[in-house]
DRENSE-90468 format. One record per residue (C-alpha): residue in one letter; x, y, z. Coordinates in steps of 0.001 Angstrom, whole numbers, plus 500000, padded with zeros to 6 digits. Example, Ala and Ser with C-alpha at 12.3 -4.5 7.8 and 13.67 -1.06 7.14 Angstrom:
2
A512300495500507800S513670498940507140
***
This chain:
226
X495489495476519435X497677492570518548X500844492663517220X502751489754515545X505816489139514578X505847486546511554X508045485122508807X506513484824505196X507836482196503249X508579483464499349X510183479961498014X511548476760499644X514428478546500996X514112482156501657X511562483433504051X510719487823504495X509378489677507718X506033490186508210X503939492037511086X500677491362511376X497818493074513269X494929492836514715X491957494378516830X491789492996520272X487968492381519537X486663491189515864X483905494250514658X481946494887511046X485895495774509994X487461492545510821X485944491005507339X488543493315505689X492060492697505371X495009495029503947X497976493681502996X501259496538502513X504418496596501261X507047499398501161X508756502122498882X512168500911497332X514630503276500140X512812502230503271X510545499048504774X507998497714506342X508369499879509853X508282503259507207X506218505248509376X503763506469506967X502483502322506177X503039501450509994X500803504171511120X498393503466509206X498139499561509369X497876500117513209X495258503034513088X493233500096510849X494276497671513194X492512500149515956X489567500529514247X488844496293513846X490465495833510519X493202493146510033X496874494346508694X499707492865507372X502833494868506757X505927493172504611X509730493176503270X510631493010500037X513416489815499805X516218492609498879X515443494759502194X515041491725503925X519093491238503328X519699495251503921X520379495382500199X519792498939498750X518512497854495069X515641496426494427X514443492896493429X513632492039489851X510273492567489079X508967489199488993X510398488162492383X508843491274494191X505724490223492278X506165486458494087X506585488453497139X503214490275496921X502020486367496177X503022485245499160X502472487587501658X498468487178500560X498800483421500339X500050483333503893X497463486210505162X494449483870503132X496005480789505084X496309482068508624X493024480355510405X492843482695513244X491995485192510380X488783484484508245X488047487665505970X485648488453502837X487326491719501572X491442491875500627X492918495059500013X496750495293498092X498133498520500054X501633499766498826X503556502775499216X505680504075495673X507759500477494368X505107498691496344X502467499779495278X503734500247491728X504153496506491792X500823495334493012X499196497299490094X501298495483487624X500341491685489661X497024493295489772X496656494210485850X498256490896485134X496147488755486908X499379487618489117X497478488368492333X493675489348492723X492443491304495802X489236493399495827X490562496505496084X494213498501495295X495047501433497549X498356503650496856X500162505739499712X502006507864496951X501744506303493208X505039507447492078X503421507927488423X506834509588487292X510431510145488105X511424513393489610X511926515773486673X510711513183484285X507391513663483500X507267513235480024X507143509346481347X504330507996482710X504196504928484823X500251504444483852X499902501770480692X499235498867482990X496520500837485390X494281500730482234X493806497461482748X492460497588486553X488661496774487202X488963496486491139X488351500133492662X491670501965493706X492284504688496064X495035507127495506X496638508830498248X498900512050496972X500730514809498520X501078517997496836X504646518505497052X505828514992495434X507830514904492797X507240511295491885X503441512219491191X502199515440489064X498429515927490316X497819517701486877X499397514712485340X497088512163487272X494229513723486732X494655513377483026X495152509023484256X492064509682486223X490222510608483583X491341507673481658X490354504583484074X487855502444483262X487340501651487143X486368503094490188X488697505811491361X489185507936494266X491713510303495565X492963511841498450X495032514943498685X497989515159501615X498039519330501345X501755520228502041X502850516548501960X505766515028500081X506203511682498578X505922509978502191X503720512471503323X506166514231505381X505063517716506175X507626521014505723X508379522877509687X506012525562508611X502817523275508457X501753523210512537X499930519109511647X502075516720513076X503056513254511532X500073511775513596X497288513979512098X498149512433508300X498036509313509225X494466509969511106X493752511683508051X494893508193505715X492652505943507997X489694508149507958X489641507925503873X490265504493503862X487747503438506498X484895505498504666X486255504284501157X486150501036502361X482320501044503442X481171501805499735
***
């Protein structure tokens, strides 16, 4: 596998960290790319979107992992919406420009903030892969479920692949099924038994943090061939 260090440009003057990967030999996978961005408290190197973008990477599939602009500074709050939007923008301009990296299929990845945020570019029209695929949709606040973060999905066509753990309190399952049943487009959704908003497991669960993230790239690599 190859692993690259880059720097995304987001306007004239301000650039965010990228790492890109890829297989060491193009397969059937290499046609699909996955772009990801992180949850608002951690980046790009959060285990639970690194693991996975290089068990894709391992498997033939291209990756690209990226900063927000505010955790690019080590700022704790996050961006105004429309700049992490022009983030998103720009991290797929610069994957779609890369020449060493032809591909048919693009796949918005994000984990809670980022994810939230390429639904909203994706409902919008701001940006316009083929596919969405959430590592935690943080459909609520903790203790705030009366609040749904779900007017926007609505408005999705591309198929979208949810990825949940049963012990997060930024996602009801009861509460998303009721969304699921709503969508107008393809759907799927995985279940992360005994995991929490990033997946983490409790001491009592004997699966360790390598066995979820096997379990993530299995789901998406089958998802992904339908």
């Amino acid at each position: 596998m190859k692993i690259e260090t880059v720097s995304i440009p987001v306007n004239p003057d301000e650039s965010v960290s990228g790492i890109l990967a890829a297989p060491d030999t193009l397969n059937h996978n290499s046609t699909t790319a996955l772009v990801f961005a992180h949850g608002m408290a951690n980046d790009m190197n959060h285990p639970s979107i690194a693991g996975v973008a290089e068990g894709l990477a391992t498997l033939g599939f291209i990756t690209l992992r990226f900063n927000f602009p505010y955790r690019e500074k080590k700022r704790k709050s996050a961006d105004p919406e429309p700049k992490l939007i022009n983030a998103w923008q720009s991290a797929i301009t610069f994957l779609r420009e890369r020449p060493d990296h032809a591909f048919d299929t693009l796949v918005a990845v994000g984990k809670s903030l980022g994810g939230r945020i390429a639904s909203k570019a994706v409902a919008s029209g701001a940006i316009t892969p083929d596919r969405l695929m959430f590592l935690g949709y943080p459909l609520h606040a903790p203790g705030r479920k009366e609040k749904l973060q779900d007017a926007h999905l609505y408005n999705i066509t591309v198929p979208m692949l949810f990825f949940e753990g049963t012990r997060d309190p930024f996602c009801d399952l009861a509460l998303l099924a009721g969304v699921f049943d709503k969508l107008t487009c393809p759907r799927d959704l995985e279940i992360i038994e005994n995991g929490d908003h990033s997946f983490n497991l409790p001491k009592s669960d004997p699966r360790e943090e390598a066995a979820v993230h096997h379990q993530v790239v299995e789901k998406c690599q089958a998802w992904l061939q339908h």
